[in-house]
N, C-alpha and C positions, 0 to 999 in steps of 0.2 A: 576199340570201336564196337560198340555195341545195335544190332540191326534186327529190328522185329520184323516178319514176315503177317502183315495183319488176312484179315479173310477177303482179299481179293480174288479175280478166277486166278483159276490154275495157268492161262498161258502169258497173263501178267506178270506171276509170279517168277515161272521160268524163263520172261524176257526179262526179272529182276534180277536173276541171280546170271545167266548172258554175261548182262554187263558187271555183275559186281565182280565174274571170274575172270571177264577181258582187262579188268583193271588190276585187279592182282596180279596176272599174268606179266602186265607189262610192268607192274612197279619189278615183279623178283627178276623179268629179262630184260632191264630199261637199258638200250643201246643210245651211250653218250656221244659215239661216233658212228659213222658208216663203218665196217667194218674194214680196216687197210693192213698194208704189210711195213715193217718196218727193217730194210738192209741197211750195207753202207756200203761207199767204195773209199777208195783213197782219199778222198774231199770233204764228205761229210755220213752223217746218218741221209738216207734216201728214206719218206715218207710217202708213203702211195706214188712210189716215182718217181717223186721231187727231191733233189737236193734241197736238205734245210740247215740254216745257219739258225741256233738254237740257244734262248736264254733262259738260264734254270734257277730258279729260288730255292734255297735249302731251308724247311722247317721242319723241325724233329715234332712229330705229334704229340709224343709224352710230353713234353714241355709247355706244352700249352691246355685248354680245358677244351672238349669239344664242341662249348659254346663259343671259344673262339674261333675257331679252325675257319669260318666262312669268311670272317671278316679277313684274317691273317692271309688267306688266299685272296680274297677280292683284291685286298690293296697290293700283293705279290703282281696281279695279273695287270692292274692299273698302273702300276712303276714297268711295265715291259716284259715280266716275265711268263715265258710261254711254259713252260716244266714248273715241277715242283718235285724236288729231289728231298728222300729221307732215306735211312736207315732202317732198320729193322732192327728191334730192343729184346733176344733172347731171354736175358733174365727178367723182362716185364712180361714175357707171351707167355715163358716155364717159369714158373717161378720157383714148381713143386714138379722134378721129374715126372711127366707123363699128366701133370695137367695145366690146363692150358685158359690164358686168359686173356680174351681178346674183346674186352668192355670197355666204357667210360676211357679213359687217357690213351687206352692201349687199344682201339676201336679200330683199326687200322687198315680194314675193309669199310669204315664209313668216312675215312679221311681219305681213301683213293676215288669213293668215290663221289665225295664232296668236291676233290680233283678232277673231276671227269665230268660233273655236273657242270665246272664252271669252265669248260670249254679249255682244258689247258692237259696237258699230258704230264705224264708220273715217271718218274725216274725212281726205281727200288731198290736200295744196296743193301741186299739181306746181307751180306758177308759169313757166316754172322759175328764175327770178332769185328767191332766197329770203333776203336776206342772213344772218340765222343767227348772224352770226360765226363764217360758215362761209368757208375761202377763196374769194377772188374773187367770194362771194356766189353759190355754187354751180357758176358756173358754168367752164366747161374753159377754160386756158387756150391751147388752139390755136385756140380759136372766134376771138379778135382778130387771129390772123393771115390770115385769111378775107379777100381785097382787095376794099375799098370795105364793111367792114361795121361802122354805128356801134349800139352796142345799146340794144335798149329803145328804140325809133323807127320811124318809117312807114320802113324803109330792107330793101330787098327782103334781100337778104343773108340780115337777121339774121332776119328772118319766115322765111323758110323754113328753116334752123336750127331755131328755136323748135317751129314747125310740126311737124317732123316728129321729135322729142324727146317733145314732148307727144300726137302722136298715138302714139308707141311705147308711151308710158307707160298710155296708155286703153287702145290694143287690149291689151296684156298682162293688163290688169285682167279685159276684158273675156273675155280667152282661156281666163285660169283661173277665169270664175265668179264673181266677187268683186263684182259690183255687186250692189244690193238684189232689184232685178227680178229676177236671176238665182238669189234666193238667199245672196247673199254680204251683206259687212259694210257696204260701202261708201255710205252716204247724200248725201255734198255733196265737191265739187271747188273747185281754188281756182286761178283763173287768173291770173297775174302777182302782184307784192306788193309793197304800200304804193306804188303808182306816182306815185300823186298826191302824193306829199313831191318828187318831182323832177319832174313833168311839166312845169311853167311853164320848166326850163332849154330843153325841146323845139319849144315850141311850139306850129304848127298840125302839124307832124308828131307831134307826143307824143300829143296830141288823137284823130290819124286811127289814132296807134296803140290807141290802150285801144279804138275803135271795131273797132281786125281781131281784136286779140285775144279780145275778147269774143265776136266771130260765128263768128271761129277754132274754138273751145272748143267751144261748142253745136254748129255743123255737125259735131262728132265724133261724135253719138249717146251720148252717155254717159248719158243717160236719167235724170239726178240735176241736183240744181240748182249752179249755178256761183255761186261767191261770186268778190268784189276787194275785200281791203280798203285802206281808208282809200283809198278811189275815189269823189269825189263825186260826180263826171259818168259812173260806170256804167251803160251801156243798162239799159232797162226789166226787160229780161228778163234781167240778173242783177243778184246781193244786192249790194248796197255793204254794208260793215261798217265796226265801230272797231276798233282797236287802241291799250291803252293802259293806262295805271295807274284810271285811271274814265274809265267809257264809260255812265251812267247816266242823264249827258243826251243823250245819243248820239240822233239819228235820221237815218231812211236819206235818202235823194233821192227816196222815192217812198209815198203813204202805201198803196200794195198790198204792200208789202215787210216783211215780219219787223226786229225790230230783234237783231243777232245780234254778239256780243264773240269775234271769231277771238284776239285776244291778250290776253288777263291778266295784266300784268308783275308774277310774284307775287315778284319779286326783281330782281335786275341783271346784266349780264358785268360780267370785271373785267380790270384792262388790268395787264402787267405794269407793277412800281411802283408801282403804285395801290392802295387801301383795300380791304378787303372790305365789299360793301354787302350789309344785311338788309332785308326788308319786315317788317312787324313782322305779327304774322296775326291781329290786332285788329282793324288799318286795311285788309287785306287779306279780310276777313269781313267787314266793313260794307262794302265796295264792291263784294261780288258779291250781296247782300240786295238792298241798295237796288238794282242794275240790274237785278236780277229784280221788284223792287215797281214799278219804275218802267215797266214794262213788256216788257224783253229776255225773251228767251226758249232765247238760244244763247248760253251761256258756255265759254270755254275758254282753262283754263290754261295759261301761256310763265312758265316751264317749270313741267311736273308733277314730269318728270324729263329733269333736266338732263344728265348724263352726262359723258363724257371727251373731248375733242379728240384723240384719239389721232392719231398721224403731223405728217403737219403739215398736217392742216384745219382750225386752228386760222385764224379769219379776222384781219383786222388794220386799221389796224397794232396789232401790239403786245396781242393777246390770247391769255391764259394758257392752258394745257393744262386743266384744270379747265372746265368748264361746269357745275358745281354749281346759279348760277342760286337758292341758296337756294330752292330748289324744297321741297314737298312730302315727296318722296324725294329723297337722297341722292345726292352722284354718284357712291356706290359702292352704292349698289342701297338702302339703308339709311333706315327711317323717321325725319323729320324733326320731331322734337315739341316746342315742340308745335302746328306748322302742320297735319301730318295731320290728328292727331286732332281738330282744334279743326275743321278745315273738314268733315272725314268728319262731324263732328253737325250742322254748318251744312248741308250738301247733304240729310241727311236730314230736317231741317228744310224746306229749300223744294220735297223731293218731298210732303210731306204736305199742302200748297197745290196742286201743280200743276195738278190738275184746275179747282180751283175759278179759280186767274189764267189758265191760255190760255182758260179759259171767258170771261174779260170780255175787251171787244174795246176797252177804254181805260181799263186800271186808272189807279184815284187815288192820287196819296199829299200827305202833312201837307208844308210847310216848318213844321223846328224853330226855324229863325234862327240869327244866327250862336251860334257855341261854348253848342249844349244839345247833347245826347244824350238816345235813348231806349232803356231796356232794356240797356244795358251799363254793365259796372262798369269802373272806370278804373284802369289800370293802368300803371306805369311798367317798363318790359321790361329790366332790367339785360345790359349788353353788355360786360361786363370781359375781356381778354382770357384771363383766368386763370381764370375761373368760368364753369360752365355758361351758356349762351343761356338764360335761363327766364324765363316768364313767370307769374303768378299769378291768371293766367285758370282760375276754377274749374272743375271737371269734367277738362277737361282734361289727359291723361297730360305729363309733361317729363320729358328725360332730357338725361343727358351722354355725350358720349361719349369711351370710352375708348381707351387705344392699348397696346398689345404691341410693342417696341421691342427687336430686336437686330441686331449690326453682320454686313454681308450677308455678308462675309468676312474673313480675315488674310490673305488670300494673294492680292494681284493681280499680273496683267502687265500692259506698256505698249507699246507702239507709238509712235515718231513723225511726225505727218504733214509732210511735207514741206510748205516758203513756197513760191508763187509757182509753176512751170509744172512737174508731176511726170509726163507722157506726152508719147509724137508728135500725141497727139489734141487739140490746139488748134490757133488760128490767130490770124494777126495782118494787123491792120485800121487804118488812119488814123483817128487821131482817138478819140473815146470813146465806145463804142457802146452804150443801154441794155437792164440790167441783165434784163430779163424777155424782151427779142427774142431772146439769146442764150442764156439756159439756158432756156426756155419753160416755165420754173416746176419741172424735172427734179431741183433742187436748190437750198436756201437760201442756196448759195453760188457765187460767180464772183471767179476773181483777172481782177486788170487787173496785167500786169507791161510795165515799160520800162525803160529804162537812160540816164542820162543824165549827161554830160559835166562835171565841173567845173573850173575851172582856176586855177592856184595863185595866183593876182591875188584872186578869190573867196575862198580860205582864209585867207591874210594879211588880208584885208580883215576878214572875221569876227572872227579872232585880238587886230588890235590894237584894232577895236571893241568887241570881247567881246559878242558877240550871235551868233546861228545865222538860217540863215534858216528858210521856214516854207511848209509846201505846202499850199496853200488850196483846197478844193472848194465853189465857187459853193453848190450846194444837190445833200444825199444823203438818200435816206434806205434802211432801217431802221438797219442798222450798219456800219460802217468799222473794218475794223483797216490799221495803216499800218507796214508793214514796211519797214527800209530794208537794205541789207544782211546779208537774213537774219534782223534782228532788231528786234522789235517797239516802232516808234516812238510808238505811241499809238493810239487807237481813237477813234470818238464814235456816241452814240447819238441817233438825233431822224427827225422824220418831215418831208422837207425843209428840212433848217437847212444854215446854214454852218456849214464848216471850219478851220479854223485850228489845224495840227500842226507846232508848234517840230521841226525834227530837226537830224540831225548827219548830215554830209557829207564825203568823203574827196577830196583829190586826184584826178582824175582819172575812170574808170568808176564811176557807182554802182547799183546793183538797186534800184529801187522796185517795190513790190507792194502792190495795194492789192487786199485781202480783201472784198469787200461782202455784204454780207448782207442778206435779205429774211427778216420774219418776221409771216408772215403777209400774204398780201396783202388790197388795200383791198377790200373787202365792200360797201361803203356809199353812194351819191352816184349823181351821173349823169356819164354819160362813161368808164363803168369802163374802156371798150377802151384809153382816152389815158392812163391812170392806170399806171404802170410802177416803176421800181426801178432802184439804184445811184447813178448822177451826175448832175444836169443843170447848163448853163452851162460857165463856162471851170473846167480845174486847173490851176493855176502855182506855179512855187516865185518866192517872195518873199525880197525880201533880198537879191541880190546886187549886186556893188557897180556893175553897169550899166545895174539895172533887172529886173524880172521876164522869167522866163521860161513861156514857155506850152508846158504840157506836154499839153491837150488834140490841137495841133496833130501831134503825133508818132507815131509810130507804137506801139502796145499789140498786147501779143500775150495772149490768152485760153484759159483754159482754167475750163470749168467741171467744178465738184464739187470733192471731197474726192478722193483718190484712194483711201482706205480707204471711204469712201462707194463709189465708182464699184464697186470690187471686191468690197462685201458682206460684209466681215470679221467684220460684226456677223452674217451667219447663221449655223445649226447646221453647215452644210460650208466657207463660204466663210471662216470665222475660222481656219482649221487653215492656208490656204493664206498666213498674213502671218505675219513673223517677229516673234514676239513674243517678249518678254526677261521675266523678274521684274524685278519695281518694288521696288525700298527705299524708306524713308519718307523718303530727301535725293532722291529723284525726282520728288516730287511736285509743283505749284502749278506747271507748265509749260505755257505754251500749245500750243494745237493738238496734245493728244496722246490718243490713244487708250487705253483701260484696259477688259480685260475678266477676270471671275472664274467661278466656280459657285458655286451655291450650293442648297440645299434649303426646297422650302418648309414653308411654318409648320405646323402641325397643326390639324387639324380644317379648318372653312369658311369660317371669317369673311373679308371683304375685305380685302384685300390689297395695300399700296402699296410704294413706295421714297422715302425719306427722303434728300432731294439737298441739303440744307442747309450738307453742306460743301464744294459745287463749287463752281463761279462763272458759266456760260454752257453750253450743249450740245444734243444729245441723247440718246438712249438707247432699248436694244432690250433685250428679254427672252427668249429662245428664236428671236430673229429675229421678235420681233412690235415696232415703231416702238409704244412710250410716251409719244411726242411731245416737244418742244420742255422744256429746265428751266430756269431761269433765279434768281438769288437775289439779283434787285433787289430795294432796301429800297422799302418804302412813304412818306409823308409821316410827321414823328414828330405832327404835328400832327391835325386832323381830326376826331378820335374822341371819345365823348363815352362817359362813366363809365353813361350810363343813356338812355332812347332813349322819349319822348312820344309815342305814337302817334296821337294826336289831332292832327288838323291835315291839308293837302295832305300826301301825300308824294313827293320825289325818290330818287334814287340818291344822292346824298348826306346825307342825314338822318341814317339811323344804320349809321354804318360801325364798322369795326373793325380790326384788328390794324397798326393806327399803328404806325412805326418799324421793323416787323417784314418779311424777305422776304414779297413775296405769296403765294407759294407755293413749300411746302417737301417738300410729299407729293406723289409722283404715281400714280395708281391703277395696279396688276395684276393685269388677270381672272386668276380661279382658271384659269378653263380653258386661261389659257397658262401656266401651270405643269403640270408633272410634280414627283413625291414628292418627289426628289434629283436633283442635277446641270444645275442650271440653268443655263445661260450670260447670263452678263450683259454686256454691251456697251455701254461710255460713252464719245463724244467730247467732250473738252472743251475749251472755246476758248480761257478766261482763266486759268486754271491752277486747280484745287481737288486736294482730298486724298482721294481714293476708299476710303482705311483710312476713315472715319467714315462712310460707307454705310451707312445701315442700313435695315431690313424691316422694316414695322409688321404688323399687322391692327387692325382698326377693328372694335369692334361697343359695342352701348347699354347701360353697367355700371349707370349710377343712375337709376332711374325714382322720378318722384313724381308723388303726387295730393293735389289739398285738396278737399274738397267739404262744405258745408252740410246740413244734416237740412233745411234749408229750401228747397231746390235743386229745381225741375222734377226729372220721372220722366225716366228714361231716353227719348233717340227712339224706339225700338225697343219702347216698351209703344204708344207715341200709333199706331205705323205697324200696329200688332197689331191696332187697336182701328178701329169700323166709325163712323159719325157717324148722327146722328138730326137731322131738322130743320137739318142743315149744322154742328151741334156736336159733338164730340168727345165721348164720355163715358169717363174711365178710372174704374175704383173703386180701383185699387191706386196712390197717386200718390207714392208710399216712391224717394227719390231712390236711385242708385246710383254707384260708383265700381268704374271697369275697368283692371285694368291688365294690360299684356302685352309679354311680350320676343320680340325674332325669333328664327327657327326655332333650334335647336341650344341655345338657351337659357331656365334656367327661375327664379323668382323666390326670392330670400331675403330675408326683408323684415329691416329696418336698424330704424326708427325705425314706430311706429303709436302712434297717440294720439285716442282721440275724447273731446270736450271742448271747451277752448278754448286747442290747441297755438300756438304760436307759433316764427318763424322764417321762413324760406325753404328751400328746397331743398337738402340736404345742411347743415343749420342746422340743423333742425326741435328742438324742444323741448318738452317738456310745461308747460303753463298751469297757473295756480292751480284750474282744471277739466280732470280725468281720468277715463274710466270704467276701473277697473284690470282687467277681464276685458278690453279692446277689443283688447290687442294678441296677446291667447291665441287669440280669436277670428281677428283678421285672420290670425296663423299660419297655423292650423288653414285658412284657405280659400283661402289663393295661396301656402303653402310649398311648391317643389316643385314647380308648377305655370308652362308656360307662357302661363297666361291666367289672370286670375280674375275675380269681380265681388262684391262689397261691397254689400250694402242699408245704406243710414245713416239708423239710427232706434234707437232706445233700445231698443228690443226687441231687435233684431238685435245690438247691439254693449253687450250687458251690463249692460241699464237706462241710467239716468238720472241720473250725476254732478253736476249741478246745476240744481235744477230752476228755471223762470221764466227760461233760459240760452240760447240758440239755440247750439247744442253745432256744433262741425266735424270731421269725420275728417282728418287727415293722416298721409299713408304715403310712407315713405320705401324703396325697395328695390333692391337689385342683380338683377340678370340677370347668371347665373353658369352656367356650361359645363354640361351634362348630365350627361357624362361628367365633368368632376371633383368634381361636387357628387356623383354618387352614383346622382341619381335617375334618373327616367325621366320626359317628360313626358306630362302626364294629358289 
């Protein structure tokens, strides 16, 4: 902001600058609340006093851009959630011992208080081991080069690392404001995570460790209560929690302690090659009811909003770029229906209780026994891969979503990366050295190159046996390519397996180069610091006619990265500086080659991905922004099931989907790293694919539908309206309704409406031998055009009474269609 002071008088000038410092003053001390205390007792967290019954959206900030962060909270706060619970991302804050990055993705004082702007409280689980499926489970990979430091143990080293990580992390809270006391969003903290799934590998030191961290945390003053979950032996003076798909029998280690759900797995990660897993949000609404009847009073969804793995913090092994997480929202920012909406009535359902349940200090509830139900209708959730997600849970909005699909260019160039040593900047070392002490995570790549001798006794020998021999790696993981001469003798994929790669060998000197690859590291377990990457055990070539030779024993010379990697080819200046060629379509399907194009993007708003389906392995950049990791392993053809029973326990495998099919073929791109035209796209790919099939989607919700009963409960929203007498509810108006609504940029044209007794499903719908014939002139007339509308379903409302002695149902079938090309404007 630039402000010229012109030749005004002087006491002008000094009541100009008054206020220009009254407004500064209050933008740096802007108090989001009054400032309150936040205890708890046995019941629940107590907020200025008040017992509160609490519902938390979980969005991780990295995952998202911080052009989305407002929208991602608005719609959190819209579906009923009062919190917004994240993590805190170590290796995103340090990336580089002792500096510190807290900008753009990682802005994490303008996302508490974009939280706090919008009237909604902050749950903070610095931990800081968070695993996530985040790499290395948050935390930096120079921390294990630290001498004598093992993690997550009474072992001085890594305490004071932690230590002072996590006191950064409070005092900045505390710097800008952000706790409750102060005014800010901030309510509860969350020290270490899920420790007690690995403590017993510890011991008496695991033991003495949950004992420093927890006095750790408190002696910081943070003046908010500290939670651990899934910590049964948590001191007094913090909350143990659950974590988990049902936490309903859940209680703490203490009966002074709240009973509080840090994780609600309202879905799954998915591993490349693997299934797509669903929660079904049937089964996923009955388990946040009952833990609230059952006495819980702090829920909170993993994930609300799952978001993108951009770059490569995708944790591992072997998890996808997507963190979708079947969340609530989208992992392109987009309502998920029909989980939102189904849970957005559920939460406003158990806020119209809350007073009366943290009022009892040991609510009761019924056992039904096994397989009864109460109050729900049963429904079987179809999960075809070719047809909408939907469920026939009344009330409830469902939609599909649709895609916009074109090829991103006709015109690319290529690059090729050089096998095996491409700079003076490596070195060579005896023997085989692992895979993460040498690149310290800098790149998903390190060649291992040597040379070795064979002699024409070995080739005859081969020749009149007619066999090759075979170069063997004890145990690698993530990936292996096996170059011999330049050229690519085979690869393998596994997480510690054996090797065994048939090659061909020449008389005399031969180039071996082995490519290893890490993708994602391990996140999960105890011992993370011993847990590393590339080789372990002996490599030997096998076969020859005097016996194996050992090639770990030899001398290897190293070099990490890509060299196009090292160089930055993929940025807006550094791509100008590599000699790139035009690509013809007989140059395609080459390994290790580079491809970059432009391209424009889409029009208008909608989300925005890249369609990688006709590569084979890689990366990719967008304007120089890392879109992470792509891969187009297939999945299991088996698995999947045509229809999905929500009734019962549920796992991650119960009801999956897209059998046979790559895991993933779309990968997101914020709008905000686009510009209009002239995009730079940059792709390295490792097993050869065809970049002409490229293509650009956008993603937004075409077909919305509703079914709802004339016999249906009144909307929440009239009960939440309405005051109680003698502890009862009184409505006079109890006329059901039906709401439907498209995201912003989009407004409704409805397809199919029918009240009566239609028949069908979603994008099926049909009229029954019962029709009211005004109902669909009607339902026009009130969501054409429109992006919201609401429906009364009663005879009245929708054209009389088609059949009387009938219990009659609305169904509406509609698209959400562009603003701007339908015409209209929305209302």
């Amino acid at each position: 902001m630039s402000i010229t002071l012109m030749r005004t008088p002087i006491s002008q000038r000094w009541c100009f600058l008054f206020v220009l410092l009254s407004m500064v003053e209050f933008s740096i001390g802007k108090l989001f609340f009054h400032p309150f205390n936040v205890t708890y007792d046995h019941r629940s967290l107590i907020i200025n006093g008040r017992r509160r019954m609490l519902i938390s959206a979980g969005i991780h900030y990295p995952r998202a851009t911080p052009e989305m962060w407002p929208a991602l909270i608005a719609k959190a706060k819209e579906g009923g959630a009062e919190v917004i619970e994240t993590y805190t991302f170590w290796n995103g804050h340090e990336p580089i011992k002792g500096e510190y990055n807290f900008e753009g993705r990682y802005d994490l004082v303008k996302f508490a208080k974009l939280v706090g702007s919008s009237g909604l409280y902050f749950f903070l689980r610095i931990g800081p081991y968070v695993c996530a499926e985040w790499n290395f489970g948050g935390f930096p990979v120079w921390l294990r080069d630290i001498p004598g430091i093992e993690f997550r143990t009474n072992n001085a080293p890594f305490k004071e690392e932690m230590q002072r990580f996590v006191t950064k992390i409070v005092k900045l809270m505390r710097d800008e404001m952000l706790f409750s006391w102060q005014g800010g969003p901030i309510i509860m903290l969350q020290i270490e995570n899920e420790y007690g799934d690995v403590e017993s590998s510890y011991g008496k030191k695991g033991r003495e460790y949950v004992k420093w961290a927890a006095n750790m945390a408190v002696r910081l003053g943070a003046g908010v209560p500290w939670v651990m979950c899934k910590q049964n032996d948590a001191p007094d003076f913090i909350i143990n929690t659950c974590n988990g798909y049902y936490c309903d029998g859940f209680k703490p280690n203490s009966n002074k302690k709240p009973i509080f759900w840090t994780e609600d797995w309202d879905g799954w990660y998915t591993t490349w090659g693997g299934r797509l897993p669903h929660r079904p949000v049937e089964d996923l609404a009955f388990a946040v009811a009952r833990f609230f009847q059952r006495g819980g009073s702090f829920q909170n969804y993993y994930m609300y909003f799952g978001g993108t793995n951009f770059g490569r913090t995708a944790g591992g092994p072997f998890y996808i770029t997507s963190y979708d997480y079947d969340a609530p929202i989208d992992e392109y920012g987009l309502l998920s229906e029909p989980k939102w909406g189904h849970l957005k009535d559920l939460h406003a359902a158990i806020k119209l209780c809350e007073d009366s349940l943290v009022a009892v200090d040991s609510p009761h509830y019924v056992k039904l026994g096994p397989m009864q139900e109460v109050g729900a209708q049963t429904s079987i959730k179809r999960l075809d891969d070719d047809t909408p997600h939907l469920s026939n849970t009344p009330v409830v909005q469902q939609l599909s979503r649709q895609e916009k699909a074109s090829l991103v260019s006709e015109s690319w160039m290529t690059l090729d990366e050089p096998v095996g040593l491409w700079s003076a900047n490596n070195f060579t070392a005896q023997g085989i050295l692992e895979h993460l002490n040498v690149t310290k995570d800098s790149s998903d790549y390190l060649w291992y190159f040597t040379r070795i001798n064979i002699s024409d006794e070995d080739v005859s020998f081969w020749k009149d046996n007619r066999t090759h021999p075979a170069l063997t790696i004890d145990s690698m993981r993530d990936v292996v390519y096996i170059f011999v001469n330049g050229k690519l003798a085979g690869s393998k994929v596994g997480h510690w397996v054996r090797v065994v790669q048939p090659i061909n060998l020449l008389e005399g000197y031969n180039d071996v180069a082995l490519l290893s690859l890490t993708v994602g590291l391990q996140n999960y377990g105890a011992n993370l610091e011993k847990d590393g990457g590339g080789f372990r055990g002996q490599i030997k070539l096998t076969g020859l006619k005097n016996g194996d030779m050992d090639l770990s024993k030899l001398s290897w010379t190293y070099q990490v990265g890509l060299k196009g990697e090292m160089q930055e080819i993929y940025t807006l200046d550094g791509h100008e500086k590599a000699a790139w060629v035009d690509l013809t379509t007989n140059g395609t399907k080459i390994p290790l080659s580079w491809y970059k194009t432009y391209f424009n993007a889409p029009d208008g708003l909608d989300p925005v991905a890249l369609d990688l389906r006709s590569m084979g392995k890689g990366l990719a950049w967008v304007n120089g922004h890392h879109i992470g990791r792509y891969w187009t392993l297939l999945s299991p053809q088996d698995g999947c099931k045509q229809s999905c029973d929500y009734r019962g326990t549920y796992d991650s495998s119960k009801c999956t989907t897209n059998c046979g099919n790559p895991t993933q073929v779309r990968y997101h791109v914020p709008r905000s790293w686009l510009q209009e035209s002239d995009n730079l796209l940059v792709v390295f790919e490792e097993t050869g694919g065809n970049p002409f099939e490229i293509s650009l989607t956008t993603h937004y919700a075409q077909n919305i539908c509703a079914q709802i009963s004339e016999s249906h409960y009144p909307p929440l929203s009239r009960w939440l309206n309405h005051g109680s007498v003698d502890g009862q509810v009184s409505i006079n108006d109890t006329t059901p309704e039906m709401h439907l609504h498209c995201e912003d940029g989009y407004i409704i044209s409805v397809v199919f409406a029918s009240y009566g007794t239609p028949i069908g499903i979603c994008q099926k719908y049909s009229k029954g031998s019962c029709h009211a014939p005004k109902s669909s002139k009607v339902i026009s007339r009130l969501c054409e055009g429109r992006q919201t509308c609401s429906i009364r379903v009663s005879n009245a409302d929708l054209g009389g009474d088609p059949c009387r002695g009938v219990v009659k149902t609305l169904a509406v079938e509609a698209k959400c269609v562009s603003s701007r090309v339908a015409g209209f404007s929305s209302f």
